[in-house]
C-alpha positions in Angstrom: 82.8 -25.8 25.9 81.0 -29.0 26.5 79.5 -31.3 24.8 76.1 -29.5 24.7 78.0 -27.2 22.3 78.7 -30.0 20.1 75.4 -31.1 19.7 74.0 -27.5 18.6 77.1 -27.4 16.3 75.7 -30.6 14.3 72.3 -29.6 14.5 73.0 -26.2 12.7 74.0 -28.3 10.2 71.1 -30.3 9.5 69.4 -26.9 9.6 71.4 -25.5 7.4 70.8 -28.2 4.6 67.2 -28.3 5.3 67.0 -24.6 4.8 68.8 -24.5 1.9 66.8 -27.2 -0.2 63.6 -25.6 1.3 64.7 -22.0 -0.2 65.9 -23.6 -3.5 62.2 -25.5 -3.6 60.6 -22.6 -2.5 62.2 -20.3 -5.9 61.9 -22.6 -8.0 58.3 -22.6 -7.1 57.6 -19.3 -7.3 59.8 -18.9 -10.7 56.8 -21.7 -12.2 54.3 -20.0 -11.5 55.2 -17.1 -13.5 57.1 -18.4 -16.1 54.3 -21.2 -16.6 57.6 -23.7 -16.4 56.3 -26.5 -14.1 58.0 -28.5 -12.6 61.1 -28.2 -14.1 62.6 -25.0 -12.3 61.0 -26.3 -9.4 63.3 -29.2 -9.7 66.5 -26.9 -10.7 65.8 -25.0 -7.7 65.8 -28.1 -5.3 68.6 -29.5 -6.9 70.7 -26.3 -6.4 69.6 -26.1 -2.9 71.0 -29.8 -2.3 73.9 -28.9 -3.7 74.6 -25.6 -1.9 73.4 -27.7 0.9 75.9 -30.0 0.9 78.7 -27.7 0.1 77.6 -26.0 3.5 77.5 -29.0 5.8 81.2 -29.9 4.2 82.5 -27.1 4.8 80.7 -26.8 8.3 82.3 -30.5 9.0 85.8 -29.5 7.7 86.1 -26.4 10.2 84.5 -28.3 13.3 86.8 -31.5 12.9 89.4 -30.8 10.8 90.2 -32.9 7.3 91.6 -35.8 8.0 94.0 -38.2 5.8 97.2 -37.5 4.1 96.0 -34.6 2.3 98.4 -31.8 1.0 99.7 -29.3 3.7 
């Protein structure tokens, strides 16, 4: 594999964080304008998207490169 391959690698990683904070916006959105709650799960649902977000592009970084560091074996 070259380093094309790399480069798609990172970029599903932005992807995957965009798509995640955009899916967490887009339910908290909905969720206000039934419950009548807005902004607030609005804000809840971006905020859980972030963090689902992130634990994505970790673990995503973790498999491609490996952790580095003295960490426990």
């Amino acid at each position: 594999m070259g380093q094309k391959d790399d480069y798609w690698n990172y970029a599903q990683i932005g992807l995957e964080l965009t798509a995640a904070v955009l899916l967490g916006f887009w339910a908290g959105y909905e969720l206000d304008k039934k419950l009548g709650t807005s902004p607030w799960l609005m804000l809840g649902g971006a905020a859980a998207g972030m963090a689902a977000g992130f634990y994505s592009v970790a673990r995503e970084l973790f498999r491609l490169n490996g952790p580095r560091g003295g960490g426990r074996k």
